[in-house]
DRENPALO-142123 format. One record per residue (C-alpha): x, z, y; residue in one letter; residue number from 1. Coordinates in Angstrom, 2 decimals, m for minus. Each point is the difference from the previous one (the first is absolute). Layout:
BEGIN
ATOM;X;Z;Y;A;NUM;
...
# end
This chain:
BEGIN
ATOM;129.43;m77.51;m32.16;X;1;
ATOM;2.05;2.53;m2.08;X;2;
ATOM;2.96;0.15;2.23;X;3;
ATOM;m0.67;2.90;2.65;X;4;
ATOM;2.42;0.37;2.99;X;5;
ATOM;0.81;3.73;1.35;X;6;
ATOM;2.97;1.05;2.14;X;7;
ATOM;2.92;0.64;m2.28;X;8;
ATOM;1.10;3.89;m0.78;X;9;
ATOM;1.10;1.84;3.09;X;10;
ATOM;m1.76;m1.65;2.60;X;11;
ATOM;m1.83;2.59;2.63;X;12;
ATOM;m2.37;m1.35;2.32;X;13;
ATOM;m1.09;2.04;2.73;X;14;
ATOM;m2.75;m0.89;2.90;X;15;
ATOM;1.48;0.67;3.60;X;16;
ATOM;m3.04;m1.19;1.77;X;17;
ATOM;m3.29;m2.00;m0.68;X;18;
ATOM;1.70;m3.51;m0.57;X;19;
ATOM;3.61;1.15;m0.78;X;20;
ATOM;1.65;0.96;m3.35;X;21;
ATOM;4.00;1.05;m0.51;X;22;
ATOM;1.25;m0.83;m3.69;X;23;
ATOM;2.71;2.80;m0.93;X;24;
ATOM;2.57;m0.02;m3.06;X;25;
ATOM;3.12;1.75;m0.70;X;26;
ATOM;1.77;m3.30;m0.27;X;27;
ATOM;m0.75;m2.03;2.75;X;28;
ATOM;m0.58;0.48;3.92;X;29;
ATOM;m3.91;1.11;1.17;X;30;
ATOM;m1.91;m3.14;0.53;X;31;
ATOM;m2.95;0.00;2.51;X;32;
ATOM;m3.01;m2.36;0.08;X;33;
ATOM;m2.19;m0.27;3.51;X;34;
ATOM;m3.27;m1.43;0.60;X;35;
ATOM;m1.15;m0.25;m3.20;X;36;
ATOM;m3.63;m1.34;m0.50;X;37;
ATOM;m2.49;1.96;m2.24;X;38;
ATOM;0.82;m2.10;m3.05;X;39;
ATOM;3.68;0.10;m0.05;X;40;
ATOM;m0.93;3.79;0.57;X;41;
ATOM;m1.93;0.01;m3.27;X;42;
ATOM;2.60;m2.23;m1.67;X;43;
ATOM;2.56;2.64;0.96;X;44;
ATOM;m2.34;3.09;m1.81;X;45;
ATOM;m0.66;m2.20;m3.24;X;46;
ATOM;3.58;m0.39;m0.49;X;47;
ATOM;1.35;3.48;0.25;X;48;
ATOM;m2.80;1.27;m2.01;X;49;
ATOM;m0.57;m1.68;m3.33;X;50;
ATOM;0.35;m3.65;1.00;X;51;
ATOM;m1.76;m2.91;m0.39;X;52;
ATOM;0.12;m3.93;m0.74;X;53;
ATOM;0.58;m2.44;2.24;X;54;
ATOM;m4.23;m1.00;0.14;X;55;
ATOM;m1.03;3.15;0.49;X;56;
ATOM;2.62;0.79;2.69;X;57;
ATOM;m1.13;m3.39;1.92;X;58;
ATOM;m3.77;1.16;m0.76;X;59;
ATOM;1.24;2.96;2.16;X;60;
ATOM;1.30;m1.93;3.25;X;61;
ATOM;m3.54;m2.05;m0.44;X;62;
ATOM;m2.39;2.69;0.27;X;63;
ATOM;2.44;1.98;2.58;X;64;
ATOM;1.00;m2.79;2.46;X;65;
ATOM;m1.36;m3.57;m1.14;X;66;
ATOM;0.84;m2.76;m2.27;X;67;
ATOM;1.79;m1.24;3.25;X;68;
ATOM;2.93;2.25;m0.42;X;69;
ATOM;0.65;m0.65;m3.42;X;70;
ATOM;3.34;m2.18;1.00;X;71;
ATOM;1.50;2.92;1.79;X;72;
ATOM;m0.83;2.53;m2.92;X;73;
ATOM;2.18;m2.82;m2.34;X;74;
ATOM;2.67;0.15;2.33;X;75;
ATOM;0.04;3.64;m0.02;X;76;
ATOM;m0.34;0.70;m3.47;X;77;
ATOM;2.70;m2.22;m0.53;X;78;
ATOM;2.43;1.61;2.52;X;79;
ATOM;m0.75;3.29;m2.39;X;80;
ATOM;0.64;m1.77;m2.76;X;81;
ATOM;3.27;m1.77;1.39;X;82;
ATOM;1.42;3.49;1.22;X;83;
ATOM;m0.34;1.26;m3.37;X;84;
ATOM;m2.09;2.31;0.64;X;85;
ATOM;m2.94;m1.07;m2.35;X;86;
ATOM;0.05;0.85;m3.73;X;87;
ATOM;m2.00;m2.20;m2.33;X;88;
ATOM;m1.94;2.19;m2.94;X;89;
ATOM;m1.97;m2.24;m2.91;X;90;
ATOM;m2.66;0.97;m1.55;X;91;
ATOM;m2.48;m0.35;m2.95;X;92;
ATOM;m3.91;0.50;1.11;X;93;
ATOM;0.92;3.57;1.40;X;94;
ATOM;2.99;1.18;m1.65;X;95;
ATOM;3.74;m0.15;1.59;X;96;
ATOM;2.06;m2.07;m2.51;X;97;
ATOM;3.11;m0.27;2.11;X;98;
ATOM;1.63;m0.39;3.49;X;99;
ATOM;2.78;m1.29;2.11;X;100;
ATOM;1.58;2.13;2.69;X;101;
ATOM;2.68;m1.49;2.73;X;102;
ATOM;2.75;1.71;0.31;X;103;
ATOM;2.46;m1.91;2.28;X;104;
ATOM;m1.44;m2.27;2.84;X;105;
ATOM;1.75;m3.41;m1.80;X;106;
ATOM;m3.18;0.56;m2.21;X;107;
ATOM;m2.36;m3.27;m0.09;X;108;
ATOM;m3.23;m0.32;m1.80;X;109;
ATOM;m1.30;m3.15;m1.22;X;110;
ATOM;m3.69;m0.38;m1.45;X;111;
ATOM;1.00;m2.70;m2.17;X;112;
ATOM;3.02;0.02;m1.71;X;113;
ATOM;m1.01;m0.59;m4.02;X;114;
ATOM;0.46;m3.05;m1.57;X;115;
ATOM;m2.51;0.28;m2.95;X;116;
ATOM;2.30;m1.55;m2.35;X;117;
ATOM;3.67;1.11;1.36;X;118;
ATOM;1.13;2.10;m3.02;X;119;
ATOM;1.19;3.49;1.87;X;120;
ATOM;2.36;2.95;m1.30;X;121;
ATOM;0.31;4.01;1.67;X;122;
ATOM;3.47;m0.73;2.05;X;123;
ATOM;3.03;2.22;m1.41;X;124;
ATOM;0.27;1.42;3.31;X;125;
ATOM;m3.74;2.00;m0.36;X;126;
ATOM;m0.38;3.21;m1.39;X;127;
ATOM;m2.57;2.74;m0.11;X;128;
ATOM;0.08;3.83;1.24;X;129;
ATOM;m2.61;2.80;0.57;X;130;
ATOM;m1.04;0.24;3.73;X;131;
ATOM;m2.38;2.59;0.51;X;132;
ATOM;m1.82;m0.22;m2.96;X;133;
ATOM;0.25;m3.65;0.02;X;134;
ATOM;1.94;m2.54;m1.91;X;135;
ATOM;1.85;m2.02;2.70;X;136;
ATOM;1.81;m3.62;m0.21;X;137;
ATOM;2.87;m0.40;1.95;X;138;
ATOM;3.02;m2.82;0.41;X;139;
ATOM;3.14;m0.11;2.01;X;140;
ATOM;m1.05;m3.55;0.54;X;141;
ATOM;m3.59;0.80;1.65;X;142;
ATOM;m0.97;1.16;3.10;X;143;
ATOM;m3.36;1.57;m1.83;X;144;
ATOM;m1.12;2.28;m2.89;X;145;
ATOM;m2.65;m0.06;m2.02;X;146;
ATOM;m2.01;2.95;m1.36;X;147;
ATOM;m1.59;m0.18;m3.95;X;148;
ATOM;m3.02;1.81;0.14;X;149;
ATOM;m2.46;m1.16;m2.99;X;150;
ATOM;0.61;m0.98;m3.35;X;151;
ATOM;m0.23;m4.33;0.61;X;152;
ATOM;2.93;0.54;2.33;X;153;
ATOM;2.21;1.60;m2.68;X;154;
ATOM;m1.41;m2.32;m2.48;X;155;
ATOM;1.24;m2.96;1.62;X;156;
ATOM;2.77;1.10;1.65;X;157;
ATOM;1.12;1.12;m3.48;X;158;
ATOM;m0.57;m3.78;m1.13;X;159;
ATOM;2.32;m1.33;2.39;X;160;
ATOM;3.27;1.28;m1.60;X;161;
ATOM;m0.35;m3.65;m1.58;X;162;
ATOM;m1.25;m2.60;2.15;X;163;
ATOM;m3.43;m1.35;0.40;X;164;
ATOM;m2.27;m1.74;2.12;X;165;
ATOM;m3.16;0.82;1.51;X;166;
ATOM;m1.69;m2.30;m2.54;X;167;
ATOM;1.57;2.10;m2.73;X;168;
ATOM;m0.71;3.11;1.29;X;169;
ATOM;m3.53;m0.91;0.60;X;170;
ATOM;m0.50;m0.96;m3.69;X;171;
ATOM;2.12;2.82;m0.91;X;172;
ATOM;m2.51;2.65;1.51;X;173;
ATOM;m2.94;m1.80;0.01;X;174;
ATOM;m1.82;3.38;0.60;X;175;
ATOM;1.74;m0.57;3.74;X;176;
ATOM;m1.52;m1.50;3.10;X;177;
ATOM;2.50;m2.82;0.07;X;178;
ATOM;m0.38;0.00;3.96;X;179;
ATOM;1.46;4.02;m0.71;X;180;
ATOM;2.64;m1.41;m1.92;X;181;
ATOM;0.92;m2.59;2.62;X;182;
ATOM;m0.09;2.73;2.74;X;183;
ATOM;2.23;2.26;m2.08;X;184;
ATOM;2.54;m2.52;m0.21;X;185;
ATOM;m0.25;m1.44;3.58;X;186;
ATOM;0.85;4.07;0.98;X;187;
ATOM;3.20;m0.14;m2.26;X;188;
ATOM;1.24;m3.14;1.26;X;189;
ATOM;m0.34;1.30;3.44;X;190;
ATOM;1.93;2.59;m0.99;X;191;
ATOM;2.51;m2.31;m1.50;X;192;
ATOM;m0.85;1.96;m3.39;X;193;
ATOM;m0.36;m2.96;m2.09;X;194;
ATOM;2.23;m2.59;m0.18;X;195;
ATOM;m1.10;m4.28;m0.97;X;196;
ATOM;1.66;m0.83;m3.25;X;197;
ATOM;1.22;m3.46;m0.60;X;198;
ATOM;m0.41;m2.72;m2.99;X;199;
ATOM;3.09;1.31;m1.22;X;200;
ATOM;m0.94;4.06;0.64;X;201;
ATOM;2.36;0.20;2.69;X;202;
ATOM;m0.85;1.91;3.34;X;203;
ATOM;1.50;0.56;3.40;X;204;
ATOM;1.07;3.10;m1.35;X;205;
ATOM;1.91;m1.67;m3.20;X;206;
ATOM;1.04;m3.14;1.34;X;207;
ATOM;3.52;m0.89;1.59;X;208;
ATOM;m0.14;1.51;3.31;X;209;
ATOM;0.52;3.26;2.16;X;210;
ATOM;m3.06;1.90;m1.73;X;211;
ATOM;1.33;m0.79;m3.50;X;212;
ATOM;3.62;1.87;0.86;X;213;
ATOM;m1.98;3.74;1.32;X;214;
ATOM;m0.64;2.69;m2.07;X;215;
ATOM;m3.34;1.58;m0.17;X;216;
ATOM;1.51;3.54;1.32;X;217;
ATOM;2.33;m1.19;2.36;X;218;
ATOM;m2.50;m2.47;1.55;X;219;
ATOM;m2.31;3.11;0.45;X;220;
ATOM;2.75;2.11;1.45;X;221;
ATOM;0.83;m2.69;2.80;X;222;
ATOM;m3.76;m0.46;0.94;X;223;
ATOM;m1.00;3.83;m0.01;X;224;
ATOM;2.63;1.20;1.57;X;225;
ATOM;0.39;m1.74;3.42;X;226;
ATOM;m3.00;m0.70;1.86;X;227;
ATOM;m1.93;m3.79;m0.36;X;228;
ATOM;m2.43;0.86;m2.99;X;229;
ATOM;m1.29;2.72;0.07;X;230;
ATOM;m1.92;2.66;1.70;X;231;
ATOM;1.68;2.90;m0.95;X;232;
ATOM;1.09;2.59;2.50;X;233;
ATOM;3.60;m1.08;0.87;X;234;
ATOM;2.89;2.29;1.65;X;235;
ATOM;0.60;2.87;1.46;X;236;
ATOM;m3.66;1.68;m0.91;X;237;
ATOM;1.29;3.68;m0.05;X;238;
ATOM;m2.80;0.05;m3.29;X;239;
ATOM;1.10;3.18;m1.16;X;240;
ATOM;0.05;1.66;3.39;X;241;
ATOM;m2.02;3.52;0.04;X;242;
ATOM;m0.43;m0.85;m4.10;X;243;
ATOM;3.26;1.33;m1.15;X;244;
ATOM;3.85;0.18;1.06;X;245;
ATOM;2.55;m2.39;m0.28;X;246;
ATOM;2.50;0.28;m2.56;X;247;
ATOM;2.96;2.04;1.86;X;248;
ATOM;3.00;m2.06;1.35;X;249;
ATOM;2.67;1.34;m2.96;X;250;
ATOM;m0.69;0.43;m2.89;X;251;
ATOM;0.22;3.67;m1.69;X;252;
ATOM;1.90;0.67;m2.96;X;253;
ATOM;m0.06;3.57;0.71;X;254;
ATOM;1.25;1.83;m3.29;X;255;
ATOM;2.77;m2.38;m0.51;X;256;
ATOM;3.40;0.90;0.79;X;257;
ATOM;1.10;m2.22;2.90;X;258;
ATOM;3.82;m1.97;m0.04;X;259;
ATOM;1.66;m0.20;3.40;X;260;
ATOM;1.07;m3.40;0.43;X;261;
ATOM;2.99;m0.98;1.99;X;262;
ATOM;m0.62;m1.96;3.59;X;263;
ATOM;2.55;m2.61;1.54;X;264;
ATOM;1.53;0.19;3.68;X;265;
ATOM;m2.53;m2.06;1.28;X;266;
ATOM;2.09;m0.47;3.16;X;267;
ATOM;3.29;m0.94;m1.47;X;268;
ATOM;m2.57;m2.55;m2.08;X;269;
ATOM;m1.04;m1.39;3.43;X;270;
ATOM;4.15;m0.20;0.52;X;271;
ATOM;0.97;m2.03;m3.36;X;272;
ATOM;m2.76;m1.23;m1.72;X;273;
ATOM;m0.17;m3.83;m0.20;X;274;
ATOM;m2.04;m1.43;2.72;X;275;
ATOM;m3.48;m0.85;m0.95;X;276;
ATOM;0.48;m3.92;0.06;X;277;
ATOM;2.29;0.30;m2.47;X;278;
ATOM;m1.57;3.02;m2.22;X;279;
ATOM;m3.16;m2.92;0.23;X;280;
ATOM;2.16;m2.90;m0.98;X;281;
ATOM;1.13;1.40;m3.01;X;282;
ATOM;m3.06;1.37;m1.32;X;283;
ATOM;m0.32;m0.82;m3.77;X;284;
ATOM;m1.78;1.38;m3.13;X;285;
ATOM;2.38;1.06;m1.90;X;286;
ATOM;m0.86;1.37;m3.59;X;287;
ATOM;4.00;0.66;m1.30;X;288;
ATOM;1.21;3.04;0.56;X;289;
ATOM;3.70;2.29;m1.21;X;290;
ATOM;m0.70;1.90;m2.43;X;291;
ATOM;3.31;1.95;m0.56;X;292;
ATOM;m0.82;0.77;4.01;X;293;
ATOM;m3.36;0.52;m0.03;X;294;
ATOM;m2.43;1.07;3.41;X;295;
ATOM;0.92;3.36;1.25;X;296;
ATOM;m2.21;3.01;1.35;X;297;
ATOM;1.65;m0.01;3.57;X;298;
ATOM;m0.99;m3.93;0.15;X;299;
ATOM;m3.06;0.45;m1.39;X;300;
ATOM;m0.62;2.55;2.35;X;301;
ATOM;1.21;m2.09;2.88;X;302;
ATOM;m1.69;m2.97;m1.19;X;303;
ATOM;m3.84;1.78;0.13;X;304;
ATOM;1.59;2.09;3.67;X;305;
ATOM;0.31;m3.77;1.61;X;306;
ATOM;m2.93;m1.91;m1.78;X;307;
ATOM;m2.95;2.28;m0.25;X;308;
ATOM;0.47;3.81;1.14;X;309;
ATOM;m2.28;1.79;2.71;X;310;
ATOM;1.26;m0.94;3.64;X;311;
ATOM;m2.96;1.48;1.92;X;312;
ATOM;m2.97;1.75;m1.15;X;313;
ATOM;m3.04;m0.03;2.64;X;314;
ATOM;m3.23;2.55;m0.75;X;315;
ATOM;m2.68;m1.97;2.18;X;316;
ATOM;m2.41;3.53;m0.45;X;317;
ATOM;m3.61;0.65;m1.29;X;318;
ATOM;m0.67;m2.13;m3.03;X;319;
ATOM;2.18;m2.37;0.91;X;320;
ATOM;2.46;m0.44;m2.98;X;321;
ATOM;4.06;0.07;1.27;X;322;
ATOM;2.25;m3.15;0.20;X;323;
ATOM;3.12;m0.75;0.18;X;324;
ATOM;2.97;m2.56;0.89;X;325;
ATOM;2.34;m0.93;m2.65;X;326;
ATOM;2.85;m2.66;m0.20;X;327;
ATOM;m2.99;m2.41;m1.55;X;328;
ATOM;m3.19;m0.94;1.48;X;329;
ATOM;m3.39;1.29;m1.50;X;330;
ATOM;m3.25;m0.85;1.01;X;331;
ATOM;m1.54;2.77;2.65;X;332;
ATOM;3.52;2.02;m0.25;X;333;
ATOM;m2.00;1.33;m2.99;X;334;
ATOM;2.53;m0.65;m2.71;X;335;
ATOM;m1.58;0.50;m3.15;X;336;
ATOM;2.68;m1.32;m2.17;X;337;
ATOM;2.14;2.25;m2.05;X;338;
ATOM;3.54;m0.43;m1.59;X;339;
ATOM;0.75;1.09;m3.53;X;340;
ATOM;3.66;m0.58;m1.10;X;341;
ATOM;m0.09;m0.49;m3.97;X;342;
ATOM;3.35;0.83;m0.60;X;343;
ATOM;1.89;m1.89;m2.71;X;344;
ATOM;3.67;0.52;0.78;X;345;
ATOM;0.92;1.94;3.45;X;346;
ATOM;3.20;1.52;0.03;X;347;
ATOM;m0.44;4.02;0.64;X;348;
ATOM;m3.95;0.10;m0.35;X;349;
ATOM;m2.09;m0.09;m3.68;X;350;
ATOM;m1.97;m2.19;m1.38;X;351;
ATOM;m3.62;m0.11;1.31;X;352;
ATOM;m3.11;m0.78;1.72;X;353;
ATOM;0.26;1.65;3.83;X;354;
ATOM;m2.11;0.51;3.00;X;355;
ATOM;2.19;m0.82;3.63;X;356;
ATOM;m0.82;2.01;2.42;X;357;
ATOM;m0.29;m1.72;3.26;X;358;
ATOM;m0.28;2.48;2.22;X;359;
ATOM;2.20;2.30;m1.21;X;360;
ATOM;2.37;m2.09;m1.98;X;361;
ATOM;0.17;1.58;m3.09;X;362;
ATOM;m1.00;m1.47;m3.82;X;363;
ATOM;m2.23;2.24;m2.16;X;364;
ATOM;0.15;m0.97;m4.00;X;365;
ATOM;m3.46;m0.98;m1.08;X;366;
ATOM;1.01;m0.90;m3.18;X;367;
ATOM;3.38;0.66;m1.97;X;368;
ATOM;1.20;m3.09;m2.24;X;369;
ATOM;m2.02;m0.88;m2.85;X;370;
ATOM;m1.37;m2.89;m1.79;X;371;
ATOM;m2.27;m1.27;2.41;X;372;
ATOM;2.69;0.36;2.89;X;373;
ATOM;1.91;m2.44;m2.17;X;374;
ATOM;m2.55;m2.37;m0.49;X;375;
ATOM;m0.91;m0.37;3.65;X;376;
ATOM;3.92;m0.72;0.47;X;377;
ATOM;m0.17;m2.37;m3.13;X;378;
ATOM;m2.58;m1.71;1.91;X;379;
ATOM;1.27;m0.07;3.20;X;380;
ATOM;3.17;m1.71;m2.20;X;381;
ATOM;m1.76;m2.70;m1.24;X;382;
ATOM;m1.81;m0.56;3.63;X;383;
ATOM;3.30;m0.67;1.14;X;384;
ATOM;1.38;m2.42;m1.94;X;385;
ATOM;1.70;2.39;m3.23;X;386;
ATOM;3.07;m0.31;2.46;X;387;
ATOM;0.84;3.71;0.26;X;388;
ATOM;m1.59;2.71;m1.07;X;389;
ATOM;m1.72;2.08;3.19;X;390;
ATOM;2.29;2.85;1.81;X;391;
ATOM;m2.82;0.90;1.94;X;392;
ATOM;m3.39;m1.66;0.05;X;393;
ATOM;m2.50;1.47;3.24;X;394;
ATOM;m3.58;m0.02;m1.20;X;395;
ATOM;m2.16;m0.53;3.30;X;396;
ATOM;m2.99;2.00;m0.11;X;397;
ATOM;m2.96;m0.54;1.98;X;398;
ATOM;m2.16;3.22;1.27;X;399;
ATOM;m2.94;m2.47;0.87;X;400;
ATOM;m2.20;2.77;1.02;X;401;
ATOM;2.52;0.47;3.51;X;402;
ATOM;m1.19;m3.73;0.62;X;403;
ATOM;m3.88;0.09;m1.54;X;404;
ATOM;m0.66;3.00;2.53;X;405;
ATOM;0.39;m2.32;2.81;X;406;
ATOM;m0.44;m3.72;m1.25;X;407;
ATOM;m2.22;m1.99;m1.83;X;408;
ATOM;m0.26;m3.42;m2.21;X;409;
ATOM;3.69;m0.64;1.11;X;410;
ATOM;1.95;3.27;m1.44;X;411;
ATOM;1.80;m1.43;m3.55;X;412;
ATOM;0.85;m3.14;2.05;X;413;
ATOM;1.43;2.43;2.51;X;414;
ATOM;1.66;1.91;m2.13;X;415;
ATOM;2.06;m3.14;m1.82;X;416;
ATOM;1.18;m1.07;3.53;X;417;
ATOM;1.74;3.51;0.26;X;418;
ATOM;1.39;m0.32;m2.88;X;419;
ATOM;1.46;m3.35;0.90;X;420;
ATOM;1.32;1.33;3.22;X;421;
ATOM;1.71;3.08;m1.64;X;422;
ATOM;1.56;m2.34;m2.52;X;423;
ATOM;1.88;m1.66;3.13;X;424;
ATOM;0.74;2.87;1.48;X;425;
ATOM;1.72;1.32;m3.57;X;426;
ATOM;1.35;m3.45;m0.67;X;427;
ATOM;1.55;0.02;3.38;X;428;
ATOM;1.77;3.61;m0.44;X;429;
ATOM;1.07;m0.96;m3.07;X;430;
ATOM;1.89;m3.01;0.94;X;431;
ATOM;1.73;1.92;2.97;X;432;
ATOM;1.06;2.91;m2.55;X;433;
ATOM;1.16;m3.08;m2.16;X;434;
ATOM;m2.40;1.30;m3.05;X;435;
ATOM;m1.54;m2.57;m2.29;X;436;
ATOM;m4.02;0.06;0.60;X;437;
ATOM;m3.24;m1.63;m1.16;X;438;
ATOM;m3.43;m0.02;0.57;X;439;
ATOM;m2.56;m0.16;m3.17;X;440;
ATOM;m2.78;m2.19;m0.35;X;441;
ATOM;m2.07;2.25;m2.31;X;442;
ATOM;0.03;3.00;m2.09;X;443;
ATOM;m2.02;2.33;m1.86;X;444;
ATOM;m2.25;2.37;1.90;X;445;
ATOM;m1.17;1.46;m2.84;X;446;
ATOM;2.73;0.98;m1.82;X;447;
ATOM;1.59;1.44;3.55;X;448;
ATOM;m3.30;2.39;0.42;X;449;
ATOM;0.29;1.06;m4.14;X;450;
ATOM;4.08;1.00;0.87;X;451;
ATOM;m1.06;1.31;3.71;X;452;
ATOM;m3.79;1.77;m0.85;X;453;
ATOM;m0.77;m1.66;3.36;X;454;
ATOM;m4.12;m1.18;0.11;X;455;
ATOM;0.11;m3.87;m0.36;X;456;
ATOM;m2.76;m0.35;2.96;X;457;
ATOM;1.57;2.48;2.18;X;458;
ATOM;3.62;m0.87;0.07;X;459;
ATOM;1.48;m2.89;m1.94;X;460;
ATOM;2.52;m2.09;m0.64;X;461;
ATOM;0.11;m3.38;2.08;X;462;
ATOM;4.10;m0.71;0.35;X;463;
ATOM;2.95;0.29;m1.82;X;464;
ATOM;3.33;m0.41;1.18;X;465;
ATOM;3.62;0.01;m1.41;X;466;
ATOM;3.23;1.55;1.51;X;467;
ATOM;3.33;0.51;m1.15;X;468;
ATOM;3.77;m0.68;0.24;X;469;
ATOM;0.78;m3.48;0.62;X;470;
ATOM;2.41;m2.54;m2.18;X;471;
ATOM;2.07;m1.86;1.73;X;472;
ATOM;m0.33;m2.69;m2.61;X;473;
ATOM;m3.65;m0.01;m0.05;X;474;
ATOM;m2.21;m2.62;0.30;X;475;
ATOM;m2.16;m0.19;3.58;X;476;
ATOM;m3.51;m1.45;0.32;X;477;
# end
């Protein structure tokens, strides 16, 4: 056989006595094995170093422990296999051509999946990435990946960008062991890389259904970022710990000149604001504003005092990075978001990009008005409808190193759910200061680290949102 099973990557097995083994990985809980006969024993050793094939792993139980407990080494290789914690690798007399690896425990593999003459296409989900050294195959829509490791594997998987059948293939490449071939695609379609094409070239992908309506990057975003399938190290991981600090609480804009900004009463506010059922009744995007009365600095100030300023700042010690508690949630009290007003029109403060200060509640100018100031306005204009042109847009910043330090595979998903939650919080202070306010569904990150000089990878632009003076006449939706 050319199909050699081996414990997939990350497995540790270590012997606790003469017939016991524990299995150890960083993503699931120990598992220990008792009274294991000499055979299962050997079975155990073959598959965490190098691997075998199915004969020659029963050959082992044989000369070990008898032909007469054959039926219990089935039932425990297949309780491996079922866990997910076998990986499959296929090979060609004695070189590795390619491999599948589990990485969720939904994963299933089937010996025989291959119709010879189903015609069969690489899914629009797959794509391929360096691992290691190795080319690796992954999909949102598998529960496996599959490592390329010799030149037949990229051959054919090259082919299937059009579809084909194993018939094809094998006439194709006649230089290939068609039983390689057939292995190589039963891995892929265990893997859900390849997809069956229909008479009319349709797939489950393409046709009319929930599959057909995802795109390839958001697909991947919901799979890889919440926990189901994959294997990646999830949470609160503390990776960077002892590696390197966290990115400090507030941002430092050191050598710019701060601006005091003015603070409300917040306890005549508690007095006469509107109560909160109705501030949350009325809540409406509103994208008109008055332009002879434009936003002022004491509201604007006001506005980021209620919605996002620094309420308490904790210092937990050590390498520990500080947190803090803010009118909005963030994930962890870690509160890596940052608010830039882009001023377009505020009476009694210039045109500009600025940093708010949380903590101190000051604005720093970043960058004085220019023509790329105006064209991230222009494009927050046209975001919003070409109703009014923006007062005063906020671009949301994320710091994502404040959230990598502690968190892994979930941290831009994170992130977007702050940013959600400090658009309601903003929306919300808005409507009880009776401004007009909207969030953004998109901008350009780009163009906001060209105007800022801010490092696209370590602090970018993931929300925009509009303020300014509200028309009575305006529309509301």
């Amino acid at each position: 056989m050319n199909l050699r099973l081996r414990f997939r990557n990350g497995m540790n097995i270590t012997k606790v006595s003469a017939d016991s083994v524990v299995l150890k990985s960083a993503d699931m809980n120990d598992l220990h094995y008792k009274g294991l006969s000499s055979g299962i024993l050997a079975v155990f050793d073959k598959l965490s170093n190098g691997g075998a094939d199915e004969d020659a792993l029963s050959r082992l139980v044989v000369e070990h422990d008898g032909s007469a407990k054959l039926f219990g080494y089935y039932q425990f290789i297949y309780g491996l296999t079922s866990s997910a914690l076998i990986a499959h690798h296929l090979y060609e007399d004695s070189q590795p051509i390619a491999a599948i690896m589990p990485i969720a425990r939904h994963y299933k593999f089937e010996q025989k999946r291959i119709d010879p003459d189903q015609v069969y296409q690489f899914s629009k989900f797959a794509y391929v990435r360096q691992e290691d050294g190795d080319f690796v195959i992954e999909t949102p829509r598998g529960c496996a990946k599959v490592y390329l490791y010799a030149e037949p594997a990229f051959t054919l998987w090259r082919t299937l960008a059009t579809g084909h059948s194993l018939n094809d293939l094998a006439a194709l490449y006649d230089e290939l062991d068609s039983k390689t071939i057939k292995q190589f695609l039963n891995l892929l379609l265990n893997a859900e890389m390849i997809v069956s094409v229909a008479e009319d070239e349709s797939t489950i992908e393409t046709a009319e259904g929930a599959l057909e309506m995802w795109d390839f990057h958001d697909l991947l975003f919901h799979a890889r970022s919440r926990q189901g399938r994959h294997n990646n190290p999830y949470g609160g991981t503390y990776r960077f710990r002892g590696r390197k600090q966290s990115p400090p609480l507030v941002k430092s804009y050191a050598d710019h000149e701060p601006i005091a900004l003015p603070k409300p009463d917040l306890d005549a506010l508690k007095q006469g604001d509107a109560p909160f059922t109705a501030v949350l009744e009325s809540r409406r995007s509103r994208r008109t504003y008055q332009d002879d009365a434009p936003l002022t600095f004491e509201q604007l100030g006001h506005f980021l005092y209620r919605a996002a300023r620094v309420q308490q700042m904790h210092q937990p010690g050590g390498d520990m990075p500080d947190i803090s508690f803010r009118p909005h949630p963030g994930g962890g009290a870690i509160h890596e978001l940052n608010l830039y007003p882009i001023v377009g029109k505020c009476e009694g403060l210039a045109g500009g990009v600025y940093y708010y200060d949380p903590l101190n509640h000051t604005l720093k100018l970043v960058t004085p008005h220019n023509e790329y100031v105006q064209r991230l306005l222009h494009i927050g204009w046209m975001t919003a409808d070409r109703r009014s042109f923006p007062q005063v847009m906020f671009g949301i910043t994320s710091r994502f190193g404040r959230l990598q330090w502690k968190y892994e595979s979930m941290v831009y998903a994170a992130t977007l759910k702050n940013v959600g939650a400090l658009y309601q919080t903003m929306y919300l202070v808005a409507e009880a200061m009776g401004l007009a306010a909207v969030g953004l569904g998109g901008g350009n990150s780009d163009l906001f680290g060209l105007t800022t000089g801010l490092d696209y990878y370590e602090e970018s632009l993931v929300g925009e949102f509009l303020l300014g003076s509200r028309d009575p006449n305006g529309q509301e939706w």
